[in-house]
GUGUBA-363632 format. One record per residue (C-alpha): residue in three letters; x, y, z. Coordinates in steps of 0.5 Angstrom, whole numbers, padded with zeros to 4 digits, always signed. Layout:
BEGIN
ALAXYZ ...
END
This chain:
BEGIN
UNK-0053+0066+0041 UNK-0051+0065+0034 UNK-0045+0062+0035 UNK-0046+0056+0040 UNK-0052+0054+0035 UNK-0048+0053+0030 UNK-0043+0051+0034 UNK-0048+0046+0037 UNK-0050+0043+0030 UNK-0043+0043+0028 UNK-0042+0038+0034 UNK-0049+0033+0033 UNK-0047+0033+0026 UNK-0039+0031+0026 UNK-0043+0025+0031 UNK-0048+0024+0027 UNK-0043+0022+0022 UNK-0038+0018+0025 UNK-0044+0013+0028 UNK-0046+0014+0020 UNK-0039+0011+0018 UNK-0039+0006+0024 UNK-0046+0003+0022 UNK-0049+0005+0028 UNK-0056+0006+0025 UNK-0060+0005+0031 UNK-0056+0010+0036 UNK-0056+0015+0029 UNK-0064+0014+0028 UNK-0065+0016+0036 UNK-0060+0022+0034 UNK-0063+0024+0029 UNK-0070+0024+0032 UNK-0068+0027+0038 UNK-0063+0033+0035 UNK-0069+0034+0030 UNK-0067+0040+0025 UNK-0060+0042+0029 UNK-0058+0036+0025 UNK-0061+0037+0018 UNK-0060+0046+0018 UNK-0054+0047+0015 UNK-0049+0044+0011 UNK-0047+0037+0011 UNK-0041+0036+0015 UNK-0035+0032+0011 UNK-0035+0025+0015 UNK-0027+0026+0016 UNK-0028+0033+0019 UNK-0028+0029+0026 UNK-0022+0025+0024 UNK-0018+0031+0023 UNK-0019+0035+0028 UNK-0018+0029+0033 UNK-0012+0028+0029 UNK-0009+0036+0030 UNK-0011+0035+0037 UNK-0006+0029+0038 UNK-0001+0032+0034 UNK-0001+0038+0038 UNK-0001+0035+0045 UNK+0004+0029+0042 UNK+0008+0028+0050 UNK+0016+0032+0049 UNK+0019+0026+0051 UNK+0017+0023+0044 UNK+0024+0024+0041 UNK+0027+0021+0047 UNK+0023+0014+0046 UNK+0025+0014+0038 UNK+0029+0008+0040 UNK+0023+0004+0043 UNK+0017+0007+0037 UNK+0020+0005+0030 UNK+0014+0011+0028 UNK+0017+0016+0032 UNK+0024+0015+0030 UNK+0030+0021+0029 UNK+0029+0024+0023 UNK+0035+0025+0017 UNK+0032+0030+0014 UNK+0034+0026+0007 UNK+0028+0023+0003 UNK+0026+0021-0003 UNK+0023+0027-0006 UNK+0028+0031-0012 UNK+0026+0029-0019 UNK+0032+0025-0022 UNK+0030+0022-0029 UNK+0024+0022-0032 UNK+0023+0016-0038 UNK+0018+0016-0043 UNK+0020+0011-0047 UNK+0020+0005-0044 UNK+0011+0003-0045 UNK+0007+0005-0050 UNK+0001+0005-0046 UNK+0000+0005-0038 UNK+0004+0004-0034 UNK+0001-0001-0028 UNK+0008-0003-0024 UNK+0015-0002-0023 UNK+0021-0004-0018 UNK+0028-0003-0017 UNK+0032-0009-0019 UNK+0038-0011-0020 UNK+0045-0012-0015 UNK+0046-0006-0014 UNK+0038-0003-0015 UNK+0042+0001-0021 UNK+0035-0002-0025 UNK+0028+0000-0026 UNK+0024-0006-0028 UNK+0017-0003-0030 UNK+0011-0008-0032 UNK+0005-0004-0037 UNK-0001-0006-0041 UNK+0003-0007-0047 UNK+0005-0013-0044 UNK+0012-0012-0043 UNK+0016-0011-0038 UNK+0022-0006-0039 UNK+0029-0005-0036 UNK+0031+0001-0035 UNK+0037+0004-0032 UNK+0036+0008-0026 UNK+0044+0013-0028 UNK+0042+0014-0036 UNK+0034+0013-0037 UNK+0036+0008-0042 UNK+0031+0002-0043 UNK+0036-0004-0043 UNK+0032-0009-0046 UNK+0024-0012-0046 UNK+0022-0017-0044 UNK+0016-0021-0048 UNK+0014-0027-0044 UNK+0007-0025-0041 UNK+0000-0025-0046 UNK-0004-0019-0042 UNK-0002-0014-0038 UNK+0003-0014-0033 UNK+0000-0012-0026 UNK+0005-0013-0022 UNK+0013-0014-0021 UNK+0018-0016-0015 UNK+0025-0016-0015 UNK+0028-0021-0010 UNK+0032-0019-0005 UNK+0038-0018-0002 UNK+0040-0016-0009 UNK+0039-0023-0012 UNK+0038-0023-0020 UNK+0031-0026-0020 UNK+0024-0022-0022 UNK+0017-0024-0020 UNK+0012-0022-0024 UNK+0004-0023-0025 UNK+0000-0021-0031 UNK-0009-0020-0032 UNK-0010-0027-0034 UNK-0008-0030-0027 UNK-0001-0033-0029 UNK+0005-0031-0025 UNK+0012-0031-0029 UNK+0020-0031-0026 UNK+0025-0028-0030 UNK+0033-0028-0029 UNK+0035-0021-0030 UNK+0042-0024-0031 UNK+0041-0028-0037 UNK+0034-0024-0038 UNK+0031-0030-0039 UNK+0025-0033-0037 UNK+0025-0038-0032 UNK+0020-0040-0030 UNK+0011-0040-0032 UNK+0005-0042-0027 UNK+0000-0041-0032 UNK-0005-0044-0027 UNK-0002-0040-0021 UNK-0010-0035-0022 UNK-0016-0035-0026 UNK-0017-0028-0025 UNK-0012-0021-0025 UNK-0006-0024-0021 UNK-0006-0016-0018 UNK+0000-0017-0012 UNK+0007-0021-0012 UNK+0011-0020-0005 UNK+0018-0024-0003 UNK+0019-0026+0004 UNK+0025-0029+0002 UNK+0031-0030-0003 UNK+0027-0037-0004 UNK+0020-0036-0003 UNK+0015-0031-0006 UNK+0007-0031-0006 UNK+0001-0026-0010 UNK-0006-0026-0009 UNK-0011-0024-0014 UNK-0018-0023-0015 UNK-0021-0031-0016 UNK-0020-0030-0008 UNK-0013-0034-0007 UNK-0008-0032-0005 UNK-0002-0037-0008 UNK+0006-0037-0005 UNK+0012-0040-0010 UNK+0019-0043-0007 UNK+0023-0041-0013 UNK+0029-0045-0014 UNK+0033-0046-0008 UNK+0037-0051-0007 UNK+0034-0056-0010 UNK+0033-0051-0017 UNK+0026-0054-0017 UNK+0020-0048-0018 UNK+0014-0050-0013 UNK+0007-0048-0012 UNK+0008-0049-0005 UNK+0001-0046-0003 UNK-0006-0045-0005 UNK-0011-0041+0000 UNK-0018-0039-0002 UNK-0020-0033+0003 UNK-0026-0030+0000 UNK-0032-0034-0005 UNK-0035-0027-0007 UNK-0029-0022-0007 UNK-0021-0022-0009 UNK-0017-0021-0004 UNK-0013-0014-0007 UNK-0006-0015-0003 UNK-0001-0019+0000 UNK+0005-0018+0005 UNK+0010-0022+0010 UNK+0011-0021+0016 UNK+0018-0020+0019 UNK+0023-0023+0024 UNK+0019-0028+0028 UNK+0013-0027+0024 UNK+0017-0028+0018 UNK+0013-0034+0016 UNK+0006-0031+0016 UNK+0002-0028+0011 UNK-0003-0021+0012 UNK-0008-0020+0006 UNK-0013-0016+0005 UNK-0019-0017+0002 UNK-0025-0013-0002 UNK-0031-0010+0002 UNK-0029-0015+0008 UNK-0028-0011+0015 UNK-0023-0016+0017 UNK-0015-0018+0015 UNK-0014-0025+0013 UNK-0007-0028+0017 UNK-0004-0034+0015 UNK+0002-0039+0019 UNK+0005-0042+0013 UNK+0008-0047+0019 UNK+0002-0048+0023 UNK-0002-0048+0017 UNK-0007-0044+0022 UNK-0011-0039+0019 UNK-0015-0033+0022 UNK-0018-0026+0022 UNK-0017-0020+0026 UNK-0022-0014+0024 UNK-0021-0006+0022 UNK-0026-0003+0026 UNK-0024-0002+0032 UNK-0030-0004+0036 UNK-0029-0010+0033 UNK-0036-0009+0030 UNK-0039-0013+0023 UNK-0040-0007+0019 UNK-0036-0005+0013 UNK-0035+0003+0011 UNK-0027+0003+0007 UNK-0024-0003+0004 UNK-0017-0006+0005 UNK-0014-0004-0003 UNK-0006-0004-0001 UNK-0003-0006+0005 UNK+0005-0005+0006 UNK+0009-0009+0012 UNK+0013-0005+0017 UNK+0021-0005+0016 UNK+0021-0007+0023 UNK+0015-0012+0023 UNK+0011-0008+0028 UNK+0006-0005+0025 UNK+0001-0006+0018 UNK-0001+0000+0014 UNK-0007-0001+0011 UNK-0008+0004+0004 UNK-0016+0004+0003 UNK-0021+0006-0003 UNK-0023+0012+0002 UNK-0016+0017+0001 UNK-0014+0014+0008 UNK-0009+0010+0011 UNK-0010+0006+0018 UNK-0004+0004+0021 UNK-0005-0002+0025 UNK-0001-0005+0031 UNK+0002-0012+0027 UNK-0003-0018+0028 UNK-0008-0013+0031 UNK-0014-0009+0031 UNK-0010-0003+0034 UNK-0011+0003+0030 UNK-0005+0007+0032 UNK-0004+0013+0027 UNK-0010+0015+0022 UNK-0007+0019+0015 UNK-0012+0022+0012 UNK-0011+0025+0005 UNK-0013+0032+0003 UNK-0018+0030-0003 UNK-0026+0028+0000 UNK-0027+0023+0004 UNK-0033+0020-0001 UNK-0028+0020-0006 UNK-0026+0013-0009 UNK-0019+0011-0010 UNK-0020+0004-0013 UNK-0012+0002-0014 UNK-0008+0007-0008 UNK-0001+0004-0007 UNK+0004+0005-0002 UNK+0011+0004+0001 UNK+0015+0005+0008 UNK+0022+0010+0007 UNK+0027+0005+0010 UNK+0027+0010+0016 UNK+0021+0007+0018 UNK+0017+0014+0020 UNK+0016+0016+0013 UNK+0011+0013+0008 UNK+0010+0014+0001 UNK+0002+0014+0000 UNK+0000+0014-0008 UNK-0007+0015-0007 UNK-0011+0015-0014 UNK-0008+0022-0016 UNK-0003+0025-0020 UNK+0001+0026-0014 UNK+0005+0022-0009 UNK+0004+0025-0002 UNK+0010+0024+0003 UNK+0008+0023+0010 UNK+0011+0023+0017 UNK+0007+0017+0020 UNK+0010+0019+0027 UNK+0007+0026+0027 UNK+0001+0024+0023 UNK+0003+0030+0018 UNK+0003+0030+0011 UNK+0011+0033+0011 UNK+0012+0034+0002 UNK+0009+0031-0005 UNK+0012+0028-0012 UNK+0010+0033-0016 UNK+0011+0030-0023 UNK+0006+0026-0027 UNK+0000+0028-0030 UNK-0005+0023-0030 UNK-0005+0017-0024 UNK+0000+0014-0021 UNK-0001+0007-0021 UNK+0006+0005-0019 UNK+0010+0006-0013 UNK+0017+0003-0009 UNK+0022+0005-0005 UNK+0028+0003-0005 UNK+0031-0003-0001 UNK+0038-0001-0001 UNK+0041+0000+0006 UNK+0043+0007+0005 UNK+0040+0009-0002 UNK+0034+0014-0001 UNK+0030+0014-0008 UNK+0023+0011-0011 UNK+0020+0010-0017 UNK+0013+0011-0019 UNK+0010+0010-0025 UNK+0003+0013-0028 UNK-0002+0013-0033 UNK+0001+0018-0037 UNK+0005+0013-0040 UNK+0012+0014-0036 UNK+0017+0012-0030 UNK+0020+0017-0025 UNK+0026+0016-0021 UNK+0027+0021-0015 UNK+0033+0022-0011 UNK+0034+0025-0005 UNK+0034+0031-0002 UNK+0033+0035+0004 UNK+0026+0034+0006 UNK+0022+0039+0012 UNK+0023+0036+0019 
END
């Protein structure tokens, strides 16, 4: 009939895309030869299709004791109800161009440090909006800033010309400048600790600094080349036991890159979940788990793989509603401190809000009007808000409110 024919072809054609995006080209070609014009009669199916449907079927049949294991599954954790998605405070202001980065700082979080292409990093005050004092030290645009944490008053940031820079927010003064730190963009900075932070850049290294300490001396600790012919996009620490171990992801590889600052070991553990060679996305951003147990991986493909920590286990797949050949060349993300919602900037104007346990897209941070290139979530035990910045030339703070379950 009518229908299984078309169901039919529905069906050769989702398989068809899915050894496609595998790289499975001699499994595809006997396919293609076999199913003949079931395969090319019709309209070509999106590659995501089979992802979405496997994705509402593992939705719909999630067990019911679920909710009864949130203590033990971090991502299946009891939901508030309260996230981050009420607009706040908008400031337009603070950059005269793009702005590529931002944070929350400062003690008590109550500042917002924003990096853009007028090279200025600005201070803005999360209550009144008002920009509380600029910092001129860079020489090129500033790609990335990072507050030190537990409230600790120093600013890491790195710039377009490869050097990295750390700012007192106290006496907002520079403190110190690694002008060799990267020869190319310094595109990431991340702390492990209140002592130590690393970057990663597209000259293929990855560079961690000890800064200050006890002995008040700023150290370049470690410099690692991950890749000759492609810049590695982002970095990240581990947690608790894996503290001392660095994941980053580099462009146009199928694998992550793990480091043991202790061990000094490195090693590499694949994205495809056949352990196969070939490469269909590319790592662009990656964002630690506040419990350490698993990795979110934000690609140039408007998806985000979630990987169990330090393997090839992929346990949630988030796919965006934009295309699946649709290229997101900068997305940024950053875990809820709930440790089940993930805020996902996917090259879009939007920000989506996702309840990675469920797989669900559960809201958005409507607001701007060109591309969010900026993204961060509070670190503050029981504060509920993120900022994000966008190439419309402002900074946006939202602030909680009741979100669906």
């Amino acid at each position: 009939s009518a229908i299984f024919m078309a169901t039919t072809r529905e069906a050769v054609s989702l398989v068809a895309a899915l050894l496609e995006e595998h790289g499975l080209v001699e499994t595809l070609a006997a396919l293609e030869k076999e199913a003949g014009t079931l395969l090319h009669d019709g309209a070509v199916v999106d590659p995501a299709e089979l992802e979405r449907k496997l994705r509402a079927l593992r939705v719909a049949h999630v067990p019911a004791a679920s909710a009864e294991l949130g203590d033990e599954d971090p991502l299946m954790a009891p939901f508030t109800g309260r996230l981050a998605t009420a607009l706040e405070r908008t400031v337009s202001g603070a950059h005269a161009s793009n702005v590529l980065c931002a944070t929350f700082c400062g003690e008590s979080r109550e500042l917002v440090a924003s990096g853009g292409a007028d090279k200025l990093i600005a201070l803005t005050s999360t209550s009144t909006g008002e920009v509380m004092h600029r910092l001129a030290t860079h020489n090129a645009p500033v790609l990335a800033v990072a507050a030190q944490p537990d409230g600790g008053s120093l600013l890491a940031s790195t710039a377009m010309d490869g050097r990295v820079q750390l700012h007192d927010l106290g006496t907002r003064t520079l403190l110190h400048e690694w002008r060799d730190a990267h020869r190319k963009y310094a595109l990431c900075a991340t702390w492990r600790d209140g002592e130590n932070f690393a970057t990663c850049s597209s000259d293929g290294m990855v560079a961690a600094f000890r800064a200050g300490g006890e002995s008040g001396s700023f150290d370049k600790c470690l410099d690692l080349p991950l890749s000759h012919d492609h810049g590695v996009t982002s970095v990240g620490w581990g947690r608790g036991a894996s503290a001392p171990v660095l994941v980053a992801s580099v462009q146009d590889s199928h694998v992550l890159k793990y480091y043991d600052c202790a061990a000094q070991r490195l090693w590499s553990v694949s994205m495809n979940e056949l352990d196969d060679e070939h490469v269909s996305f590319s790592a662009m951003h990656i964002a630690v788990h506040p419990s350490g147990k698993y990795l979110a991986v934000a690609t140039d493909r408007q998806r985000t793989f979630v990987y169990e920590w330090g393997s090839r286990t992929r346990v949630r797949t988030l796919i965006s509603d934009f295309k699946a050949d649709d290229f997101a060349p900068a997305p940024r993300q950053s875990w809820d401190a709930d440790g089940r919602h993930l805020y996902v900037a996917a090259g879009e104007a939007t920000v989506a809000l996702w309840d990675v346990g469920m797989e669900r897209q559960v809201s958005q941070l409507v607001g701007h009007s060109a591309i969010v290139r900026g993204l961060h979530v509070c670190d503050r035990p029981g504060s509920r808000r993120a900022v994000t910045c966008s190439f419309d030339k402002t900074v946006r703070v939202w602030g909680e409110a009741t979100a669906p379950a």
